[in-house]
Biopython code that builds the backbone (N, CA, C, O; Angstrom):
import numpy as np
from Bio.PDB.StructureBuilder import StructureBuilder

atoms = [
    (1, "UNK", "N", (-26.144, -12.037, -2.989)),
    (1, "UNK", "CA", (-25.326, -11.588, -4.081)),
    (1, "UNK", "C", (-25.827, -12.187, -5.395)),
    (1, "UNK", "O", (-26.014, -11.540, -6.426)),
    (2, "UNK", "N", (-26.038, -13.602, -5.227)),
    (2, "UNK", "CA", (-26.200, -14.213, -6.391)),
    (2, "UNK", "C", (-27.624, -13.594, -6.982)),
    (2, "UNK", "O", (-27.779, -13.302, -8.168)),
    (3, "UNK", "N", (-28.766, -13.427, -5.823)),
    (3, "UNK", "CA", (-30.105, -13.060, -6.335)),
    (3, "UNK", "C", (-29.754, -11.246, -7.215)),
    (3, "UNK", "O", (-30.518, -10.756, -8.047)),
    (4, "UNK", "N", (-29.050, -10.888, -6.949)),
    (4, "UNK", "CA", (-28.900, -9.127, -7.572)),
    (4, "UNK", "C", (-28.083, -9.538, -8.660)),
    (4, "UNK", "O", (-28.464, -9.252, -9.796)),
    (5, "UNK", "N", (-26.974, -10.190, -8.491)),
    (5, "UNK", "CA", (-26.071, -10.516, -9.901)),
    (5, "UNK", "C", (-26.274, -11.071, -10.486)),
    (5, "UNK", "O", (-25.825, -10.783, -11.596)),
    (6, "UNK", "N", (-27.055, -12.292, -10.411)),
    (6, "UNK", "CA", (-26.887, -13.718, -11.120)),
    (6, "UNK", "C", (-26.197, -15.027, -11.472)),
    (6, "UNK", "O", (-26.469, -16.060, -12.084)),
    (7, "UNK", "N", (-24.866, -14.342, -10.598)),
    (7, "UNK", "CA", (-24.045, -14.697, -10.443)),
    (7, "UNK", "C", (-23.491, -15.430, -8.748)),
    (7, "UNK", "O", (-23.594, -14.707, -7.757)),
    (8, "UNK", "N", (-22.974, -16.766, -8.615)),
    (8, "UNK", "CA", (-22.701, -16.405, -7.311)),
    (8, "UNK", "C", (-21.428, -15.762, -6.900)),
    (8, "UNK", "O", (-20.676, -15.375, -7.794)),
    (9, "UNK", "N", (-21.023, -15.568, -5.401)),
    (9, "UNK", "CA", (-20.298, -14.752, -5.149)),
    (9, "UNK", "C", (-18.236, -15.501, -5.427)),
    (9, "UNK", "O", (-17.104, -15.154, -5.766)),
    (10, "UNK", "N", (-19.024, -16.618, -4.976)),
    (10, "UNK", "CA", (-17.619, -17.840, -5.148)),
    (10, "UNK", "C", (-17.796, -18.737, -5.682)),
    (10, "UNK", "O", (-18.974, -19.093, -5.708)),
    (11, "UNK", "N", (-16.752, -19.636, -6.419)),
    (11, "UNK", "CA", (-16.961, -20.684, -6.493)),
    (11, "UNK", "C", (-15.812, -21.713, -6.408)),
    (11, "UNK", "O", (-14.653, -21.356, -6.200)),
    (12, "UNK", "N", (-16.167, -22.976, -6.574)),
    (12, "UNK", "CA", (-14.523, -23.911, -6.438)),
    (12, "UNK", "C", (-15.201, -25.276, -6.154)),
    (12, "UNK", "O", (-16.192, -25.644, -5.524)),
    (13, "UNK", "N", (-14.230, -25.865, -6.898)),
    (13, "UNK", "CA", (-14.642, -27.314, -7.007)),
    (13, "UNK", "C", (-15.262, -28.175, -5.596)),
    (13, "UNK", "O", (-16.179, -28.996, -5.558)),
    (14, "UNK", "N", (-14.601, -27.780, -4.746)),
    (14, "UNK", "CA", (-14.857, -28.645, -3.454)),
    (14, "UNK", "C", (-15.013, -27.641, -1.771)),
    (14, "UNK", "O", (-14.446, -26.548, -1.779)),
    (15, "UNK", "N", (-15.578, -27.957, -0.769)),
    (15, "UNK", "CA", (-15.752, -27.511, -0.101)),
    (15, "UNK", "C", (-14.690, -26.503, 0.760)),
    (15, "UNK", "O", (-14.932, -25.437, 1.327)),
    (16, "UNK", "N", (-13.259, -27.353, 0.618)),
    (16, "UNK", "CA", (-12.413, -26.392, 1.040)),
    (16, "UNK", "C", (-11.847, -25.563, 0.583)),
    (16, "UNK", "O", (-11.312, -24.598, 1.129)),
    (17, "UNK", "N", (-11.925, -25.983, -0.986)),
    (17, "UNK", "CA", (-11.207, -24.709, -1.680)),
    (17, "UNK", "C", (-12.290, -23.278, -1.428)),
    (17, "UNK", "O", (-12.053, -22.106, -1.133)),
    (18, "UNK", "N", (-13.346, -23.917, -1.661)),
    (18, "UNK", "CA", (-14.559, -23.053, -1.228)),
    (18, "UNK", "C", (-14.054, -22.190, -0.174)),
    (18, "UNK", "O", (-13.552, -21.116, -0.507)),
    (19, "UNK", "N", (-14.097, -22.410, 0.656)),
    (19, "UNK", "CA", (-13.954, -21.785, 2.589)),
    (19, "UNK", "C", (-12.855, -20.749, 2.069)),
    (19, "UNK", "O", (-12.938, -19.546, 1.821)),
    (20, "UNK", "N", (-11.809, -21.644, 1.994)),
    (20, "UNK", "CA", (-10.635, -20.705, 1.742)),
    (20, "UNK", "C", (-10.833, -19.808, 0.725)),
    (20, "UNK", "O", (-10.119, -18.827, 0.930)),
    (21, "UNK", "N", (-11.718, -19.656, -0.653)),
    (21, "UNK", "CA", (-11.951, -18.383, -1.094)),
    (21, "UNK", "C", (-12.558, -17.465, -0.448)),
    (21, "UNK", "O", (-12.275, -16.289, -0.675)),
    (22, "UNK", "N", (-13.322, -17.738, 0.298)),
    (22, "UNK", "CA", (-14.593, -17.099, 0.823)),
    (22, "UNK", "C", (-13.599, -16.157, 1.988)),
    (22, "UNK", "O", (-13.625, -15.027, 2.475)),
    (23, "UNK", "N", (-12.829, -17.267, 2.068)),
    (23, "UNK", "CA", (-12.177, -16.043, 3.128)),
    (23, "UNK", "C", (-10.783, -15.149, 2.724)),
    (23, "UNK", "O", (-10.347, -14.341, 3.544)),
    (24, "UNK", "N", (-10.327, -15.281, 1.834)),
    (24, "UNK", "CA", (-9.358, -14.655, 1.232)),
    (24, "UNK", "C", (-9.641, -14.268, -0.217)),
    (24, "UNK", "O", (-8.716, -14.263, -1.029)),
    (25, "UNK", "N", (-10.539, -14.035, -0.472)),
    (25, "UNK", "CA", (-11.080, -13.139, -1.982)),
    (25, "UNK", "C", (-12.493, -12.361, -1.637)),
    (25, "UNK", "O", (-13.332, -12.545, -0.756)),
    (26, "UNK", "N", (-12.400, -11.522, -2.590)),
    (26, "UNK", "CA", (-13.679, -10.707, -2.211)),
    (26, "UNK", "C", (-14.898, -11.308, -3.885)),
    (26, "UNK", "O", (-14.739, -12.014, -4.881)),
    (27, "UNK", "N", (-15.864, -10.588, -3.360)),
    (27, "UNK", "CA", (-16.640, -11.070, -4.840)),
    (27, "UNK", "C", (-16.823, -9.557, -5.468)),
    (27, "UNK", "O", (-16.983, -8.422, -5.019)),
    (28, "UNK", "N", (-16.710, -10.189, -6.773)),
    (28, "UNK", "CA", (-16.711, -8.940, -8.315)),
    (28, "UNK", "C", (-17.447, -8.200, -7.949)),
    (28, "UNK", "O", (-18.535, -8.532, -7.477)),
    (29, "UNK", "N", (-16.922, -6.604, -8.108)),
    (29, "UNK", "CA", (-17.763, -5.693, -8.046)),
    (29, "UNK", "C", (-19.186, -5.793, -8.935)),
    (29, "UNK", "O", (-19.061, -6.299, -10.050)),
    (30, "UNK", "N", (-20.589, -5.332, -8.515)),
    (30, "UNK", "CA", (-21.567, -5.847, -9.350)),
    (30, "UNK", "C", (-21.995, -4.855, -10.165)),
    (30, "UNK", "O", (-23.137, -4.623, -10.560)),
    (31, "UNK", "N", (-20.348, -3.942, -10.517)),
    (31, "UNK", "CA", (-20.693, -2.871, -11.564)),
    (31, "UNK", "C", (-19.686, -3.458, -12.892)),
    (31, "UNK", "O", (-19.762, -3.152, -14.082)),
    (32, "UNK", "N", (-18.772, -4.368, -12.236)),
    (32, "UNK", "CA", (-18.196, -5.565, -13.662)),
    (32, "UNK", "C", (-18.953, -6.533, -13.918)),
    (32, "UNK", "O", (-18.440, -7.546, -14.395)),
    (33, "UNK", "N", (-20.251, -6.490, -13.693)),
    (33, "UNK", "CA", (-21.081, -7.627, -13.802)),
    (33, "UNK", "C", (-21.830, -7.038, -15.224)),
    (33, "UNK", "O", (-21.927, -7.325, -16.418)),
    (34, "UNK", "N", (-22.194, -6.223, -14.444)),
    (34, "UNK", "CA", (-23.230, -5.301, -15.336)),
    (34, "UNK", "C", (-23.232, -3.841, -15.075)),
    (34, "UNK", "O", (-23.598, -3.493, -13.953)),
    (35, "UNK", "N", (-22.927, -3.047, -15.820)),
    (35, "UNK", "CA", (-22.182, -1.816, -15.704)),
    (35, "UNK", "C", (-23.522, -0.412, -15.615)),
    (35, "UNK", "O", (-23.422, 0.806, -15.472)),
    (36, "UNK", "N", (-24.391, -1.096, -15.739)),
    (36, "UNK", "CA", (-25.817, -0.243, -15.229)),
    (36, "UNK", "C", (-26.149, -0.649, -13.861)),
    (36, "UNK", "O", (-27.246, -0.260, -13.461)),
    (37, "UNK", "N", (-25.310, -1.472, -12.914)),
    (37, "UNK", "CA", (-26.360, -1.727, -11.557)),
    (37, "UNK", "C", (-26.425, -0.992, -11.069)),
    (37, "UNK", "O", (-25.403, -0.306, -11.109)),
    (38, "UNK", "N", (-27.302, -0.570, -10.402)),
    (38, "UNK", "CA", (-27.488, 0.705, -9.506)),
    (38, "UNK", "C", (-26.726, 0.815, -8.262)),
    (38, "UNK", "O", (-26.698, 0.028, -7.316)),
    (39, "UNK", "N", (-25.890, 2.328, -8.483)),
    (39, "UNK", "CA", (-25.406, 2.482, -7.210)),
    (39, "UNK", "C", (-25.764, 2.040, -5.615)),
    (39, "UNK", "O", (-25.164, 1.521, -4.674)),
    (40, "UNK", "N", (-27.361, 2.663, -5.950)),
    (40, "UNK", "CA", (-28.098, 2.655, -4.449)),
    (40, "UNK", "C", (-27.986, 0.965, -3.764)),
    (40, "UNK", "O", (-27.523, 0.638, -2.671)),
    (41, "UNK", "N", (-28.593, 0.082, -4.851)),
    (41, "UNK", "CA", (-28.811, -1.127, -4.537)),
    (41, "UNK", "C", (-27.369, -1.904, -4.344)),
    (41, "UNK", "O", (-27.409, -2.672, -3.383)),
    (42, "UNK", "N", (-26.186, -1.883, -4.991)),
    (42, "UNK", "CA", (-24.627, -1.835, -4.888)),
    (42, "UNK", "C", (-24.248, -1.820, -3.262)),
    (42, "UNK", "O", (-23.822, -2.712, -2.528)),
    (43, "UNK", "N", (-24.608, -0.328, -2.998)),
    (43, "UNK", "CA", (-23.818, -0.293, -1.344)),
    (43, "UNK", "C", (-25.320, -1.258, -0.714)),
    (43, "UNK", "O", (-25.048, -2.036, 0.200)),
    (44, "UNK", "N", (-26.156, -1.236, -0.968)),
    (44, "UNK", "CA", (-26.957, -2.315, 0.401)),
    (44, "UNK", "C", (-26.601, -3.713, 0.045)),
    (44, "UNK", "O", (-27.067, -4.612, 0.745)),
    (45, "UNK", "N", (-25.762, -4.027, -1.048)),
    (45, "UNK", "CA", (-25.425, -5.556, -1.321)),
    (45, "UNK", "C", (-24.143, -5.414, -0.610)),
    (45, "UNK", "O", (-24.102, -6.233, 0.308)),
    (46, "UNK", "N", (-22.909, -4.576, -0.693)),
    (46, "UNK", "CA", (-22.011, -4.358, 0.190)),
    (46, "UNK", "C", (-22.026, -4.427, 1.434)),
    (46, "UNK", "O", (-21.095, -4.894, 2.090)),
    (47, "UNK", "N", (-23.047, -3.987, 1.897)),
    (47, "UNK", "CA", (-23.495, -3.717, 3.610)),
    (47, "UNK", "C", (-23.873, -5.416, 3.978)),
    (47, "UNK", "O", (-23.396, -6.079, 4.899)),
    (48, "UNK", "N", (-24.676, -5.767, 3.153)),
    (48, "UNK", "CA", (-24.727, -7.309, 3.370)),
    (48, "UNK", "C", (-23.479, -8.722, 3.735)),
    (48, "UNK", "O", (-23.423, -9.496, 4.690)),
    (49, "UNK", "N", (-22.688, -8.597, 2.617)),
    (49, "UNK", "CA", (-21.792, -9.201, 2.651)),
    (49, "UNK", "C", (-20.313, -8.589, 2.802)),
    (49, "UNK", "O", (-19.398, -8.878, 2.031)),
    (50, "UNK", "N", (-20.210, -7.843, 3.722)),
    (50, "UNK", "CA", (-19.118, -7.087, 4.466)),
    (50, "UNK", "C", (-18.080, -8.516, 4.745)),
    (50, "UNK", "O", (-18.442, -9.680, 4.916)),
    (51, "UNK", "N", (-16.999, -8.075, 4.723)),
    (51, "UNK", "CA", (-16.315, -9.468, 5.778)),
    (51, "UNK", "C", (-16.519, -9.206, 7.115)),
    (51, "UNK", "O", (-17.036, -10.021, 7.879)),
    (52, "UNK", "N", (-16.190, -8.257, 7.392)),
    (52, "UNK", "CA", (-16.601, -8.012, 9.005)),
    (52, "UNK", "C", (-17.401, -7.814, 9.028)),
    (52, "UNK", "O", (-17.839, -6.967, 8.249)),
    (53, "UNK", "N", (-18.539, -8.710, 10.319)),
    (53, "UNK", "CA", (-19.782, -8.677, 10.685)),
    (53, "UNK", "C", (-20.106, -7.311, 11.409)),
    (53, "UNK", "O", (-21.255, -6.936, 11.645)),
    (54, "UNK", "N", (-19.168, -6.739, 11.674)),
    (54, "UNK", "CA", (-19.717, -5.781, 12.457)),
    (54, "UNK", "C", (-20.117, -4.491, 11.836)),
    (54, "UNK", "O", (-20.648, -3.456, 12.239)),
    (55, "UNK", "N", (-19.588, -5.016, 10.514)),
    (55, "UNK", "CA", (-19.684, -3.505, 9.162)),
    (55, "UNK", "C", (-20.938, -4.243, 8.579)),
    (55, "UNK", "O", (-21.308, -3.716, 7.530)),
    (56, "UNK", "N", (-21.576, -5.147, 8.906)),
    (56, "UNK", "CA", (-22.677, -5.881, 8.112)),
    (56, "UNK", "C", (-24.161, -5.113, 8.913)),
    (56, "UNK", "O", (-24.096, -4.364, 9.887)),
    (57, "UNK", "N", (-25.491, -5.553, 8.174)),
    (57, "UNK", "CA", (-26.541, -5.026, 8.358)),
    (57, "UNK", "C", (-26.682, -6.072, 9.635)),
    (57, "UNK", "O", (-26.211, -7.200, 9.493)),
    (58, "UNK", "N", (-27.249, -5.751, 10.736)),
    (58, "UNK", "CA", (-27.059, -6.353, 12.024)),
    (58, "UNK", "C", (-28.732, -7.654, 12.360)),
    (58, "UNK", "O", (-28.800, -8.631, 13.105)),
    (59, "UNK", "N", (-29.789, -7.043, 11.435)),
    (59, "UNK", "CA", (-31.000, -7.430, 11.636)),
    (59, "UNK", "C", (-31.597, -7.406, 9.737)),
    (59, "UNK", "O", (-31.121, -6.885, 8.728)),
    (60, "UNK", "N", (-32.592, -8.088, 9.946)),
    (60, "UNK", "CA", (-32.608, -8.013, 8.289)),
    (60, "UNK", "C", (-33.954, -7.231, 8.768)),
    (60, "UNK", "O", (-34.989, -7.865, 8.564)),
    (61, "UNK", "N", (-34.004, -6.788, 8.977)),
    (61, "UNK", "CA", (-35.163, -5.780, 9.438)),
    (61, "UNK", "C", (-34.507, -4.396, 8.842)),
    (61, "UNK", "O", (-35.115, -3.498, 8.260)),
    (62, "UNK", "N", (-33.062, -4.467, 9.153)),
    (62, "UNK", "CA", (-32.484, -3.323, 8.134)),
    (62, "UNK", "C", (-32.646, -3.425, 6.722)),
    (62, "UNK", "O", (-33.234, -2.622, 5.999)),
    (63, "UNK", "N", (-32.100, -4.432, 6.407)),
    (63, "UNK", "CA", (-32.115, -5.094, 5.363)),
    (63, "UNK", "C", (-33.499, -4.496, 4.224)),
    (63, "UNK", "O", (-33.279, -3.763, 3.260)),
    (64, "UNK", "N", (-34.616, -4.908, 4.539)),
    (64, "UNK", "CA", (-35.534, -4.859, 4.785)),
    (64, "UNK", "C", (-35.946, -3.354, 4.510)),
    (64, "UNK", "O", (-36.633, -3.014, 3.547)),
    (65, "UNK", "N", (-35.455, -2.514, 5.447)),
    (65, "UNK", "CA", (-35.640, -1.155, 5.510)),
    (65, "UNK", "C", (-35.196, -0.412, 4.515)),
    (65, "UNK", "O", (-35.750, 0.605, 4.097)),
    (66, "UNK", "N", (-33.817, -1.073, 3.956)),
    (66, "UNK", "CA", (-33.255, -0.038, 2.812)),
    (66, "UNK", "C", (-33.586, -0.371, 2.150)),
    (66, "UNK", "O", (-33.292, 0.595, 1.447)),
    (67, "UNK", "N", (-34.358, -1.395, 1.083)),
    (67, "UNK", "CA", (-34.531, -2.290, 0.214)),
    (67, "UNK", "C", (-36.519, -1.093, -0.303)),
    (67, "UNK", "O", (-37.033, -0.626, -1.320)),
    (68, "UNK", "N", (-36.732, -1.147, 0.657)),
    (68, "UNK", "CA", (-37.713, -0.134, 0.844)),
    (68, "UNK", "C", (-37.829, 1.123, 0.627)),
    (68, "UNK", "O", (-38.722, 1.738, 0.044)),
    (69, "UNK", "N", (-36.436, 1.650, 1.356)),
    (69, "UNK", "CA", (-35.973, 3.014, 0.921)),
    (69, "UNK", "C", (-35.100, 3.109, -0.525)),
    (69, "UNK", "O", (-34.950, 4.092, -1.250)),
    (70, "UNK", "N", (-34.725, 2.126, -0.640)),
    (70, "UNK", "CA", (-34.062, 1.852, -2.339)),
    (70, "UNK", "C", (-35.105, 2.228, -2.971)),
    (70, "UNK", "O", (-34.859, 3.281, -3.561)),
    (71, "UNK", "N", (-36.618, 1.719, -3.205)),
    (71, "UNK", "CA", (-37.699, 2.017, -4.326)),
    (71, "UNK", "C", (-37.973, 3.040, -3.966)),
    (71, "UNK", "O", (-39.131, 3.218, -4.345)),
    (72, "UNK", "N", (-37.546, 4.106, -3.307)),
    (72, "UNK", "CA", (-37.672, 5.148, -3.177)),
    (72, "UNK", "C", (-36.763, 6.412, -3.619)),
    (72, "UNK", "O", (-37.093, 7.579, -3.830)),
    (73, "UNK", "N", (-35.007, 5.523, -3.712)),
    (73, "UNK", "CA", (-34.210, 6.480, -4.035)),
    (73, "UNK", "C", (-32.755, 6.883, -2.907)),
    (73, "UNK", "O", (-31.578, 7.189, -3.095)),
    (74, "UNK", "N", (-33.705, 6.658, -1.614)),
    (74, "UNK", "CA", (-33.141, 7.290, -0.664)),
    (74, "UNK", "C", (-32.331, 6.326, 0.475)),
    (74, "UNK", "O", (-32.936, 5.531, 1.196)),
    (75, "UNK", "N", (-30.841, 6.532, 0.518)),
    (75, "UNK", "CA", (-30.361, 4.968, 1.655)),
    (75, "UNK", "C", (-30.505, 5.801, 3.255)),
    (75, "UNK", "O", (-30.575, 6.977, 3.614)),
    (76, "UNK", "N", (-30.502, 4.718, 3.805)),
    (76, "UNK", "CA", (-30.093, 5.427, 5.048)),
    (76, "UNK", "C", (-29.145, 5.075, 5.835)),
    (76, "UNK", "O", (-28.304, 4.508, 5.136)),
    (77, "UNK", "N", (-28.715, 5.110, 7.246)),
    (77, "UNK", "CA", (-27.274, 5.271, 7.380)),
    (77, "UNK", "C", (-26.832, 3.721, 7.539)),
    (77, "UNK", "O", (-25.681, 3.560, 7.944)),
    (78, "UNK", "N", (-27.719, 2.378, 7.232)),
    (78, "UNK", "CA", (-27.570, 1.245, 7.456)),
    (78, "UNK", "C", (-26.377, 0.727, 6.312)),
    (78, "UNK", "O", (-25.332, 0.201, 6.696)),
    (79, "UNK", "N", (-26.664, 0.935, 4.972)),
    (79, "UNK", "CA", (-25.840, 0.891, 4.153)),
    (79, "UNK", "C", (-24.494, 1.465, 4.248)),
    (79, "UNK", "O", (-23.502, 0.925, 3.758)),
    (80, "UNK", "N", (-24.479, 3.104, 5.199)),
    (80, "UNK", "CA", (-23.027, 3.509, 5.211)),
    (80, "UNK", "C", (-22.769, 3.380, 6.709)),
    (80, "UNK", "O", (-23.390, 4.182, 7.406)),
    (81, "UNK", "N", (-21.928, 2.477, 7.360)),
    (81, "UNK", "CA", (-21.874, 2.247, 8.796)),
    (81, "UNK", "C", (-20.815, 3.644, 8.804)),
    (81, "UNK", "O", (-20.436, 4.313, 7.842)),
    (82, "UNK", "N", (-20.507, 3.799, 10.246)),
    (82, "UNK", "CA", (-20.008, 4.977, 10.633)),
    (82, "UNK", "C", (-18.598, 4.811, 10.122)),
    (82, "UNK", "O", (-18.044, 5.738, 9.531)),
    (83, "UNK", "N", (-17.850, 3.356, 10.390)),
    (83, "UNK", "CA", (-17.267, 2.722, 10.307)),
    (83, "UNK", "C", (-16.818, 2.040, 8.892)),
    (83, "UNK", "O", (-17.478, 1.002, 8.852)),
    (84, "UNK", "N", (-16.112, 2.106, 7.849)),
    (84, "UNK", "CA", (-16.094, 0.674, 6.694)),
    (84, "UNK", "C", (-15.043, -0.319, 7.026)),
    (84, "UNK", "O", (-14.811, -0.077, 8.210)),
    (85, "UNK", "N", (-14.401, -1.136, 6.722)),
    (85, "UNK", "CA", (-13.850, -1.968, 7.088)),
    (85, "UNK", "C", (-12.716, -1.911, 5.822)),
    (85, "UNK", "O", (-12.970, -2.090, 4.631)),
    (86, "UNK", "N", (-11.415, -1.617, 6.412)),
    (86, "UNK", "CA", (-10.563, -1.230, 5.467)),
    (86, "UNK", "C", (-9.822, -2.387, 4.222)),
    (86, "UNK", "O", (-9.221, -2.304, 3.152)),
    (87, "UNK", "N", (-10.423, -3.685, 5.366)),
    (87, "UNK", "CA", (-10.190, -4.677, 4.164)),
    (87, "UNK", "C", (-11.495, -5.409, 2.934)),
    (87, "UNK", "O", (-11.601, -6.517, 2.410)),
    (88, "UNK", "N", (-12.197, -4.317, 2.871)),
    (88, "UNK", "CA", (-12.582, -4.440, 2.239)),
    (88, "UNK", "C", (-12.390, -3.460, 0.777)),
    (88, "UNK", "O", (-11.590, -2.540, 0.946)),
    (89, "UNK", "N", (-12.931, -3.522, -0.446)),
    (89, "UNK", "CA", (-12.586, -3.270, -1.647)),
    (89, "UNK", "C", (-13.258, -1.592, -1.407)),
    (89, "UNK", "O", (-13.598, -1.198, -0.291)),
    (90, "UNK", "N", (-13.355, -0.806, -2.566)),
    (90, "UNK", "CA", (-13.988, 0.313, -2.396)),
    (90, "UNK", "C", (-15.149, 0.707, -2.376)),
    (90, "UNK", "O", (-15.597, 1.753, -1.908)),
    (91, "UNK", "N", (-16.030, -0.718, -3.249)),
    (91, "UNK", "CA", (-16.987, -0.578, -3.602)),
    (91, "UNK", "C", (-18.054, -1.285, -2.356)),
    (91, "UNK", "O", (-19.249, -0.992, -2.325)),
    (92, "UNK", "N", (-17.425, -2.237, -1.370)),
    (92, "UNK", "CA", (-17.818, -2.435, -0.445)),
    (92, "UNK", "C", (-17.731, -1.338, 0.951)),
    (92, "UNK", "O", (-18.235, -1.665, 2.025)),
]
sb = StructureBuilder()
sb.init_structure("model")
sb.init_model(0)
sb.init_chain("A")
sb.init_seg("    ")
for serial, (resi, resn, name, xyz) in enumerate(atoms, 1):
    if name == "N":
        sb.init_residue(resn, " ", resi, " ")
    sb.init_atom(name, np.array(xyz, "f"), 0.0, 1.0, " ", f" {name:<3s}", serial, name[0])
structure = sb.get_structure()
């Protein structure tokens, strides 16, 4: 997150406040960051940091794959699981 935004995803003074954001807040959409980020690259940062692992990219070999198909334009179905995870935001 932090390498696409510049930003990191959480923060907090100490380790537990830490945890406990991480698990009860989501991080800023990275179109309030910067309002030109690219869609394409957006959902493969979403797919990354899903809360549920199982809505996440499973191998970074995916990872990898769309990041590839990003300089190209084109996602493939790694970024949109069949599945989204309803607690997550929209943009995730």
């Amino acid at each position: 997150y932090e390498l696409f935004t510049g930003e990191k995803p959480f923060e907090a003074d100490d380790l537990h406040k830490l945890m406990h954001i991480i698990i009860e807040s989501l991080p800023k959409d990275p179109k309030k960051i910067d309002e030109n980020f690219p869609d394409e690259l957006r959902e493969i940062l979403a797919a990354m940091i899903r809360k549920n692992p199982i809505f996440r990219y499973q191998k970074a070999s995916e990872v990898v794959n769309d990041l590839k198909v990003y300089a190209g334009k084109t996602l493939t179905q790694y970024a949109y699981p069949a599945h989204k995870d309803k607690n997550n935001p929209d943009w995730m």
